[in-house]
HTML snippet that shows the backbone in 3Dmol.js (N, CA, C, O; Angstrom):
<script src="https://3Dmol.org/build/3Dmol-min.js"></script>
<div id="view" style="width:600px;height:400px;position:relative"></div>
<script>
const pdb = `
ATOM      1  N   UNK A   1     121.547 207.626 134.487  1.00  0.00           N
ATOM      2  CA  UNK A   1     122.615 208.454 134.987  1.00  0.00           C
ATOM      3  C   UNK A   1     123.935 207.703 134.833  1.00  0.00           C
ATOM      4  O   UNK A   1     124.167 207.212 133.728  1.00  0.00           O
ATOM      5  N   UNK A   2     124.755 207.571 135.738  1.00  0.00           N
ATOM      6  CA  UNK A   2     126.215 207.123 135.978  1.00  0.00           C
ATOM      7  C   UNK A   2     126.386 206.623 136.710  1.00  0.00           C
ATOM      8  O   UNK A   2     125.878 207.016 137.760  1.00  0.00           O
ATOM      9  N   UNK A   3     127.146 205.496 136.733  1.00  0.00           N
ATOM     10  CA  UNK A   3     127.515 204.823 138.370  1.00  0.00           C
ATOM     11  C   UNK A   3     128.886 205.731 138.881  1.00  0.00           C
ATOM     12  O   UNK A   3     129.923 206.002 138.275  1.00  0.00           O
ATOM     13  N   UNK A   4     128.406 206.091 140.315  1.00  0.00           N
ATOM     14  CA  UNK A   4     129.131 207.114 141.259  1.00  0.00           C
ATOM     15  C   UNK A   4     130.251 206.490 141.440  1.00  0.00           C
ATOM     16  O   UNK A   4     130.398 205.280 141.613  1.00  0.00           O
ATOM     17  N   UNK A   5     131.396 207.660 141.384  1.00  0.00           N
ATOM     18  CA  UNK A   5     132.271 206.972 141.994  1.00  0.00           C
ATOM     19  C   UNK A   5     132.844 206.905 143.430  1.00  0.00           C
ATOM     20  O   UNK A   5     132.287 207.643 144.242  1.00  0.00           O
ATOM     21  N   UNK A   6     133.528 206.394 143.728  1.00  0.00           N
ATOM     22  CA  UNK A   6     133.697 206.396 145.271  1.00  0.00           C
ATOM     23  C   UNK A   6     135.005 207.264 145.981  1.00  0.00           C
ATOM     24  O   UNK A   6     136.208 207.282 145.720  1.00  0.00           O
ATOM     25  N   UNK A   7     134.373 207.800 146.755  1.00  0.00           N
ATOM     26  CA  UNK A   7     135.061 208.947 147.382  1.00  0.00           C
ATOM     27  C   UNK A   7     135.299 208.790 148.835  1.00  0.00           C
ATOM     28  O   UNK A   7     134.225 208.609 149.409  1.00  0.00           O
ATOM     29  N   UNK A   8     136.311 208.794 149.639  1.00  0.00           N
ATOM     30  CA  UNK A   8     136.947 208.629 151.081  1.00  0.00           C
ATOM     31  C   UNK A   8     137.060 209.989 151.247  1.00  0.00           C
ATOM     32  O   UNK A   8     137.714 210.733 150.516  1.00  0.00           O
ATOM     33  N   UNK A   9     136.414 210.313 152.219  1.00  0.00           N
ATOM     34  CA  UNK A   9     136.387 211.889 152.704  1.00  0.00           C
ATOM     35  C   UNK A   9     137.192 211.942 154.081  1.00  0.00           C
ATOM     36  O   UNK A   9     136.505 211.535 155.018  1.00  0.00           O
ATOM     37  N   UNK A  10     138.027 212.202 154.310  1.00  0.00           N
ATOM     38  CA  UNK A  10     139.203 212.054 155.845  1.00  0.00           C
ATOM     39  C   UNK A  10     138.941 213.511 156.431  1.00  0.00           C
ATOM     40  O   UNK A  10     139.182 213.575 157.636  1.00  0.00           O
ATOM     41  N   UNK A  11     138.682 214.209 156.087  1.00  0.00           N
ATOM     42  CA  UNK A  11     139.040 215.766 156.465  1.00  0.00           C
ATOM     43  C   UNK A  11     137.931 215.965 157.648  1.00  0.00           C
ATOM     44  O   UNK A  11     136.931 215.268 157.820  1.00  0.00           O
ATOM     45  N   UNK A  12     138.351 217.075 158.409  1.00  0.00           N
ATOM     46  CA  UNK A  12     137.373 217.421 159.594  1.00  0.00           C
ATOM     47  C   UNK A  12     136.156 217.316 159.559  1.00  0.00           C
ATOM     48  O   UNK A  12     135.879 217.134 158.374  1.00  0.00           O
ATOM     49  N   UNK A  13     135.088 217.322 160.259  1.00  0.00           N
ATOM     50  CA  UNK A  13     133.749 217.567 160.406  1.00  0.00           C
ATOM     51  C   UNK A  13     133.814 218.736 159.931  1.00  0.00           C
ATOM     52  O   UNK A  13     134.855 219.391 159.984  1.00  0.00           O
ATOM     53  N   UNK A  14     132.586 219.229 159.331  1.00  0.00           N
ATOM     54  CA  UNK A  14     132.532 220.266 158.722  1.00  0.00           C
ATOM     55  C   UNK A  14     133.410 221.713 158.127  1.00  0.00           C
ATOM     56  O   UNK A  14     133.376 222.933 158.287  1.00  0.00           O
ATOM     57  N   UNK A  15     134.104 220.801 157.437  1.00  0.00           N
ATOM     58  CA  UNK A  15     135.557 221.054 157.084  1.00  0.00           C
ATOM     59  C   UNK A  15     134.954 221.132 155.357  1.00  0.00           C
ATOM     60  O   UNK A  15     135.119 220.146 154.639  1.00  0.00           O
ATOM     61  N   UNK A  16     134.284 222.347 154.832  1.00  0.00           N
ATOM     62  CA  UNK A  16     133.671 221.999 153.425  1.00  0.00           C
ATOM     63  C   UNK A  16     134.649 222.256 152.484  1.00  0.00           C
ATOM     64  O   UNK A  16     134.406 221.730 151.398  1.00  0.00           O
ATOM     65  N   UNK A  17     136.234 223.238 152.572  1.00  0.00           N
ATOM     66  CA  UNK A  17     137.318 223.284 151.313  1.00  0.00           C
ATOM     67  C   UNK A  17     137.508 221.636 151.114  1.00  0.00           C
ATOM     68  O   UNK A  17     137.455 221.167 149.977  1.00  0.00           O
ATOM     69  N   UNK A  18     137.760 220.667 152.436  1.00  0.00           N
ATOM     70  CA  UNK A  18     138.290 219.549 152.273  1.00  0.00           C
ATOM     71  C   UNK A  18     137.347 218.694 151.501  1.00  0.00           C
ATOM     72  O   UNK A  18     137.757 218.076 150.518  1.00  0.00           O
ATOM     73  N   UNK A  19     135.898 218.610 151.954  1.00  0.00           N
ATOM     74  CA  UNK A  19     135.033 218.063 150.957  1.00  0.00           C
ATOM     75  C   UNK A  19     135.064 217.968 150.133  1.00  0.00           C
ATOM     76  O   UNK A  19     135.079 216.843 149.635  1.00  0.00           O
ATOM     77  N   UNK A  20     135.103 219.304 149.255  1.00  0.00           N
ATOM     78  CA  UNK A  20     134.932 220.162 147.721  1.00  0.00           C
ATOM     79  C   UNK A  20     135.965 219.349 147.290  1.00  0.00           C
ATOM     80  O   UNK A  20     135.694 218.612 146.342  1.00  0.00           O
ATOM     81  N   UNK A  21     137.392 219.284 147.877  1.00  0.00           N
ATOM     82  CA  UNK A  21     138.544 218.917 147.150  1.00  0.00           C
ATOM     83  C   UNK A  21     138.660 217.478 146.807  1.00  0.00           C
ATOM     84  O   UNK A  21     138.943 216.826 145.802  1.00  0.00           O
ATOM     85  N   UNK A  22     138.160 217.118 148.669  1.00  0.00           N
ATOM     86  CA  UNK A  22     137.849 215.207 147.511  1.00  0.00           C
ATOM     87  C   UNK A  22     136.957 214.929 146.635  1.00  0.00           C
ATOM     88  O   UNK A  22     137.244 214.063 145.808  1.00  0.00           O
ATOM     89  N   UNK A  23     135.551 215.624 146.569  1.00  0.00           N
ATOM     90  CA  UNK A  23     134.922 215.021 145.277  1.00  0.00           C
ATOM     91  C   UNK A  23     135.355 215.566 144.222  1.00  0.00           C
ATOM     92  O   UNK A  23     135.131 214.803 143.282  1.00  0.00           O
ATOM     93  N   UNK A  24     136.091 216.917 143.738  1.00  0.00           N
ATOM     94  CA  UNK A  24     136.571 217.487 142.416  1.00  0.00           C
ATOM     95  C   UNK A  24     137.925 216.205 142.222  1.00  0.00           C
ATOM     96  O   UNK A  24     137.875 215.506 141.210  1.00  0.00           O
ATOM     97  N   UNK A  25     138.827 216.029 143.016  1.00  0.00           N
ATOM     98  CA  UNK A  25     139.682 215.021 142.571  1.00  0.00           C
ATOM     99  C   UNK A  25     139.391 213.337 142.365  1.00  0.00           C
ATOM    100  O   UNK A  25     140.000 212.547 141.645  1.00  0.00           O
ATOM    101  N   UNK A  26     138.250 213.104 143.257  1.00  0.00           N
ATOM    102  CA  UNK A  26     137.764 211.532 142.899  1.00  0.00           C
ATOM    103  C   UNK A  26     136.276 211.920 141.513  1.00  0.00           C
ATOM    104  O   UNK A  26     135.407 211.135 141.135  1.00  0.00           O
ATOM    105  N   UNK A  27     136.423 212.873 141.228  1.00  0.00           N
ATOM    106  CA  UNK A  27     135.763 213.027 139.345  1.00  0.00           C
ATOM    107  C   UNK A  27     136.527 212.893 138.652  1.00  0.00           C
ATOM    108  O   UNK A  27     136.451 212.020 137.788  1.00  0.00           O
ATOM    109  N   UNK A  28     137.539 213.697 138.766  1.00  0.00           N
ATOM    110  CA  UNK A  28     138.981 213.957 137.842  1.00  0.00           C
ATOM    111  C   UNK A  28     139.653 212.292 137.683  1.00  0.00           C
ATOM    112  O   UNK A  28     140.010 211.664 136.686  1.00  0.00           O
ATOM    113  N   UNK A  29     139.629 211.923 139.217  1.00  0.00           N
ATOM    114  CA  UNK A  29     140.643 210.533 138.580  1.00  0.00           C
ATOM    115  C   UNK A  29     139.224 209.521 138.274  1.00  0.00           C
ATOM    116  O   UNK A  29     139.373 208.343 138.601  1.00  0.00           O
ATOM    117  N   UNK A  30     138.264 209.793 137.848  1.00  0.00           N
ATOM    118  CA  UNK A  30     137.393 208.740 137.217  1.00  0.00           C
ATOM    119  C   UNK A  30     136.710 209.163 135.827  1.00  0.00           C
ATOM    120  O   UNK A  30     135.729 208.701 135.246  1.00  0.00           O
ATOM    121  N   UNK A  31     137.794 210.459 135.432  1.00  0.00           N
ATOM    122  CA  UNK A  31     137.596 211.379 134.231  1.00  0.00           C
ATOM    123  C   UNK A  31     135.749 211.574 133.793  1.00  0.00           C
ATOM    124  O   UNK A  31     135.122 211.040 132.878  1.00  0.00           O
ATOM    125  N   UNK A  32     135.272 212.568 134.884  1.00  0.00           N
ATOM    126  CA  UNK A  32     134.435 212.937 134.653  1.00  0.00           C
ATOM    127  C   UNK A  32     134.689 214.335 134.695  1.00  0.00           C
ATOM    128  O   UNK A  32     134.776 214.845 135.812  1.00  0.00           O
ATOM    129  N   UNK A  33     134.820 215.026 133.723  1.00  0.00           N
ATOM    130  CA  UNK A  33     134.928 216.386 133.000  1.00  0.00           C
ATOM    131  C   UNK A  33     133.950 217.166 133.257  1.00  0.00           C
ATOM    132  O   UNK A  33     133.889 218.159 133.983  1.00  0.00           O
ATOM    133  N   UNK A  34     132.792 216.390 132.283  1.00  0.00           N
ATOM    134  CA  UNK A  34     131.627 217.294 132.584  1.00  0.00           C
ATOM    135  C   UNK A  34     130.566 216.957 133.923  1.00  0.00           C
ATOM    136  O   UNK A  34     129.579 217.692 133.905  1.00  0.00           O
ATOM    137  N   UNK A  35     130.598 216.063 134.970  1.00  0.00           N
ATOM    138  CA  UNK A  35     130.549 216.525 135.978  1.00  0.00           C
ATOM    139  C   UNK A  35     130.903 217.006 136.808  1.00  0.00           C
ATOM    140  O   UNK A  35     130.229 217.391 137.763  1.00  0.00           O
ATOM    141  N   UNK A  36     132.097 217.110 136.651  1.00  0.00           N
ATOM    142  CA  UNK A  36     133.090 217.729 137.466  1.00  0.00           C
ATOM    143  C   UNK A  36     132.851 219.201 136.981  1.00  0.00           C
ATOM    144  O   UNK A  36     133.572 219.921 137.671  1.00  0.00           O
ATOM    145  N   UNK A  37     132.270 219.806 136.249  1.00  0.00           N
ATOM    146  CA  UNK A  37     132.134 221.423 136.319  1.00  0.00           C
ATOM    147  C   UNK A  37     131.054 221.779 136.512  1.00  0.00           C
ATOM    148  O   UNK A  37     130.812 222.955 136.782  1.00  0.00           O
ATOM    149  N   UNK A  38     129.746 220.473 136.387  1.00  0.00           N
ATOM    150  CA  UNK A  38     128.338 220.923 136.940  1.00  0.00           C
ATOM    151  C   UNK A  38     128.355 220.741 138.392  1.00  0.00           C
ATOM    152  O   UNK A  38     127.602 221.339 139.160  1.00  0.00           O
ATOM    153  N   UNK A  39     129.552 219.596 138.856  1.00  0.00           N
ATOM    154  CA  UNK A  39     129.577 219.871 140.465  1.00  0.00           C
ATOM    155  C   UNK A  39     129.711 221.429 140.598  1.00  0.00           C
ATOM    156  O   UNK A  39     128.759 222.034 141.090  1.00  0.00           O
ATOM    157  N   UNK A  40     131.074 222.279 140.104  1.00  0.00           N
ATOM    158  CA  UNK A  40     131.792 223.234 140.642  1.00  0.00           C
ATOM    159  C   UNK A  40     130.756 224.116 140.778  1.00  0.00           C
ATOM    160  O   UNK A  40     130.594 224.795 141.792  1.00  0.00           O
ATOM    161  N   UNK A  41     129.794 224.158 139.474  1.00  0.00           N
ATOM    162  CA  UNK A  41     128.826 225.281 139.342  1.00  0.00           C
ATOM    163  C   UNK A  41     127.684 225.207 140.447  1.00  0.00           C
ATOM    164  O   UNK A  41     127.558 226.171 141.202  1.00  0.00           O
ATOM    165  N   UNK A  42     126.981 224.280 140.556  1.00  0.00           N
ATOM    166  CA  UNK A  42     126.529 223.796 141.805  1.00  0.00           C
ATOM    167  C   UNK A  42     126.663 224.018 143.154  1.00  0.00           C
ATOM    168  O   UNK A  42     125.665 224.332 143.803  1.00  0.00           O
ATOM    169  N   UNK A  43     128.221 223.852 143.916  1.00  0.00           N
ATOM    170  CA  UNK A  43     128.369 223.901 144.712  1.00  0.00           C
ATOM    171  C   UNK A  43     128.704 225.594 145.184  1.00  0.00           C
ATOM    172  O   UNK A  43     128.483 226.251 146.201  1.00  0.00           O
ATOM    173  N   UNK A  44     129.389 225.890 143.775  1.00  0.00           N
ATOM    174  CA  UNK A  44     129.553 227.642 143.910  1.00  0.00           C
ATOM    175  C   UNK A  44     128.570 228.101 144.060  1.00  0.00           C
ATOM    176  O   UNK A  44     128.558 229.257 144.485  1.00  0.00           O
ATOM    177  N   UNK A  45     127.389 227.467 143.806  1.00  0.00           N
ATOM    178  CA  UNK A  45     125.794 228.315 143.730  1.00  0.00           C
ATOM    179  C   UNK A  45     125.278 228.464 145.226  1.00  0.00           C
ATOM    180  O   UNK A  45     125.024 229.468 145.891  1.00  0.00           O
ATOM    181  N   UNK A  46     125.197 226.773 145.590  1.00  0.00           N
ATOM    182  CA  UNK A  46     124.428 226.510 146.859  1.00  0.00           C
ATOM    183  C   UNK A  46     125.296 225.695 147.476  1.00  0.00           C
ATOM    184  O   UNK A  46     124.796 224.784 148.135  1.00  0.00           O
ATOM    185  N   UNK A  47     125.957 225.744 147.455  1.00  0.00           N
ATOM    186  CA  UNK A  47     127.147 224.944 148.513  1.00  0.00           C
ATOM    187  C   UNK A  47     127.762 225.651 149.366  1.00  0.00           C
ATOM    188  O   UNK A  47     128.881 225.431 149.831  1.00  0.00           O
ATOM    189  N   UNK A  48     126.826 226.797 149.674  1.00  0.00           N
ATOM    190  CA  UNK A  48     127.777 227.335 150.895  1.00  0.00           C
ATOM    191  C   UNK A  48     127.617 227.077 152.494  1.00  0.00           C
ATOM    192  O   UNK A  48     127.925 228.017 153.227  1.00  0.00           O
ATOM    193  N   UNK A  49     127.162 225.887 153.077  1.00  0.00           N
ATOM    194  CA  UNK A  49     126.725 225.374 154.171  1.00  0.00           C
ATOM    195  C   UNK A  49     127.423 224.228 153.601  1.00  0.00           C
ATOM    196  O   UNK A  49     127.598 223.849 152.443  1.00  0.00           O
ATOM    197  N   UNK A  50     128.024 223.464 155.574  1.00  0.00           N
ATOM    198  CA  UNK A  50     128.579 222.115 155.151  1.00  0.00           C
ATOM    199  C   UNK A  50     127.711 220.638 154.389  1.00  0.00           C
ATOM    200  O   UNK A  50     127.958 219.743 153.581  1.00  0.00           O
ATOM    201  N   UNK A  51     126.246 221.250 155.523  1.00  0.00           N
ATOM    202  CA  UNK A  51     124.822 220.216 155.106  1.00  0.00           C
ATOM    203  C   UNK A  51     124.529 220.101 153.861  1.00  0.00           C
ATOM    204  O   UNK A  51     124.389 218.943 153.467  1.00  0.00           O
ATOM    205  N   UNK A  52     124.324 221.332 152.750  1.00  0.00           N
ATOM    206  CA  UNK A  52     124.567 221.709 151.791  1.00  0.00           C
ATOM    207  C   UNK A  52     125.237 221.003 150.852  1.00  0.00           C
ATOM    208  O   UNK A  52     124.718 220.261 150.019  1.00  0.00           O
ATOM    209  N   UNK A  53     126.349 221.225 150.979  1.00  0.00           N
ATOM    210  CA  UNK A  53     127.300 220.616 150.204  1.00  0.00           C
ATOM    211  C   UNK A  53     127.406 219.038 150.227  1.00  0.00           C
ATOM    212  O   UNK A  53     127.740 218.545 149.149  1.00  0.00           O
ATOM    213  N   UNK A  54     127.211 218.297 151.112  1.00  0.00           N
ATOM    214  CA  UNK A  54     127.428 216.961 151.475  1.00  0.00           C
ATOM    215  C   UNK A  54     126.029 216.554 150.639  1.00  0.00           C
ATOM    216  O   UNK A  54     125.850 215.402 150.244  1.00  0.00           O
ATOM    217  N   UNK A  55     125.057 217.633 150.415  1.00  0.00           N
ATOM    218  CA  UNK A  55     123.697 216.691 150.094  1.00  0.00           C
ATOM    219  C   UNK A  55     124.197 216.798 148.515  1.00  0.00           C
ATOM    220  O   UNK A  55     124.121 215.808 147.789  1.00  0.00           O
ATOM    221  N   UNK A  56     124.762 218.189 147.984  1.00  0.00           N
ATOM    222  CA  UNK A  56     124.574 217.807 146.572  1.00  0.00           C
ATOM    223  C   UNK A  56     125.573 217.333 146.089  1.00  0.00           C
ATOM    224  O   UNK A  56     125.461 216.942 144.927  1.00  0.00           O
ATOM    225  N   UNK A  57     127.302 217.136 146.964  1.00  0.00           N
ATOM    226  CA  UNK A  57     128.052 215.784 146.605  1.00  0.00           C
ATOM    227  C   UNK A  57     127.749 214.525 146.754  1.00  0.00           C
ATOM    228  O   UNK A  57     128.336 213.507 146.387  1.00  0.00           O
ATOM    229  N   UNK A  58     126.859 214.675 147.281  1.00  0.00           N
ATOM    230  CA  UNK A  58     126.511 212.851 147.452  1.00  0.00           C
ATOM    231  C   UNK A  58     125.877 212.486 146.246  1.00  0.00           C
ATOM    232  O   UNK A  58     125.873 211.268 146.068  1.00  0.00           O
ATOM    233  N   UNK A  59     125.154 213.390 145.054  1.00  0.00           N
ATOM    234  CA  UNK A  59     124.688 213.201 144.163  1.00  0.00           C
ATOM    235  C   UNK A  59     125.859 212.981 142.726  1.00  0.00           C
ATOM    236  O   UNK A  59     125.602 212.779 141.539  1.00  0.00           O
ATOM    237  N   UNK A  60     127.021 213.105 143.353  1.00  0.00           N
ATOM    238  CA  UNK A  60     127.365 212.870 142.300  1.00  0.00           C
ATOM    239  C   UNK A  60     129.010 212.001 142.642  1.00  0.00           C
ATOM    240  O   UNK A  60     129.695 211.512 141.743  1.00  0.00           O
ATOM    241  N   UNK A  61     129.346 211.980 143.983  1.00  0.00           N
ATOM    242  CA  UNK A  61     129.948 210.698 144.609  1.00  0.00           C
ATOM    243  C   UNK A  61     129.788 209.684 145.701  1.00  0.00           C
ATOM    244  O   UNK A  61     129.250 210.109 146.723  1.00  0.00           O
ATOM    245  N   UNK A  62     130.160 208.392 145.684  1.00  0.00           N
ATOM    246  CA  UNK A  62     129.510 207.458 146.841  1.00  0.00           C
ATOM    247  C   UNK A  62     130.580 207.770 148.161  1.00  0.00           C
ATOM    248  O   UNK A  62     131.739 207.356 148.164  1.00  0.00           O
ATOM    249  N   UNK A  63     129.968 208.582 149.289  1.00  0.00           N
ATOM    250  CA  UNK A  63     131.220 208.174 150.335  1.00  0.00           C
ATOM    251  C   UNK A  63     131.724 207.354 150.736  1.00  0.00           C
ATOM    252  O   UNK A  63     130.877 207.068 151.582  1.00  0.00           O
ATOM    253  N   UNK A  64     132.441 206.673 150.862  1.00  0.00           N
ATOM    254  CA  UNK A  64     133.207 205.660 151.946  1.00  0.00           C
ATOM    255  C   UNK A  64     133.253 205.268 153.156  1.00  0.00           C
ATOM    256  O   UNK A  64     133.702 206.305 153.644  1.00  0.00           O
ATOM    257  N   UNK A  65     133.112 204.422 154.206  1.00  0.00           N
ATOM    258  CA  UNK A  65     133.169 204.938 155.457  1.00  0.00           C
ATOM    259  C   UNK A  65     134.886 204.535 155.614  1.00  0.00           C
ATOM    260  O   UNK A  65     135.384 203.935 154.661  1.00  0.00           O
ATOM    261  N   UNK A  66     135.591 204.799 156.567  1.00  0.00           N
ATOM    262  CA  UNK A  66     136.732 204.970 156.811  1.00  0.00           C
ATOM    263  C   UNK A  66     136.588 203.827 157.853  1.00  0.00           C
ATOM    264  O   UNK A  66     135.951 204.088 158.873  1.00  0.00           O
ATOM    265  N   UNK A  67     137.199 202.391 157.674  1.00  0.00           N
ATOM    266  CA  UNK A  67     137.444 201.681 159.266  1.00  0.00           C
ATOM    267  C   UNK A  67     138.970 201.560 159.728  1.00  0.00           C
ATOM    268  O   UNK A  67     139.246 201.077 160.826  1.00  0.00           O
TER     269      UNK A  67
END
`;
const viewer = $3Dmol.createViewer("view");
viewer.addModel(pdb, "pdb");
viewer.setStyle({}, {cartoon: {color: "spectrum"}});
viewer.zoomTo();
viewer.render();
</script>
């Protein structure tokens, strides 16, 4: 596969536009193109729960913890 890149997620608890938006922009600035549209397709599919979404972004960015 790819080594993930790393993603800082700040936005609310189950806050999933804010999610969506940090992993589509931490693909973009690590110019991943074509994951970045198998995320979109993905998440448009089955990403409509916050649990959801966090399981199949995690597959394709590393979170961060925030200290």
């Amino acid at each position: 596969m790819y080594e993930k890149p790393k993603c800082t997620f700040y936005g609310e608890t189950n806050d999933i536009n804010a999610l969506i938006g940090c992993v589509i922009r931490t693909l973009d600035k690590a110019d991943m193109g074509k994951e970045k549209l198998e995320y979109i397709r993905k998440i448009s599919r089955d990403g409509n729960m916050f649990d959801s979404a966090i399981k199949i972004s995690s597959n394709y960015v590393e979170f961060m913890e925030i200290e």
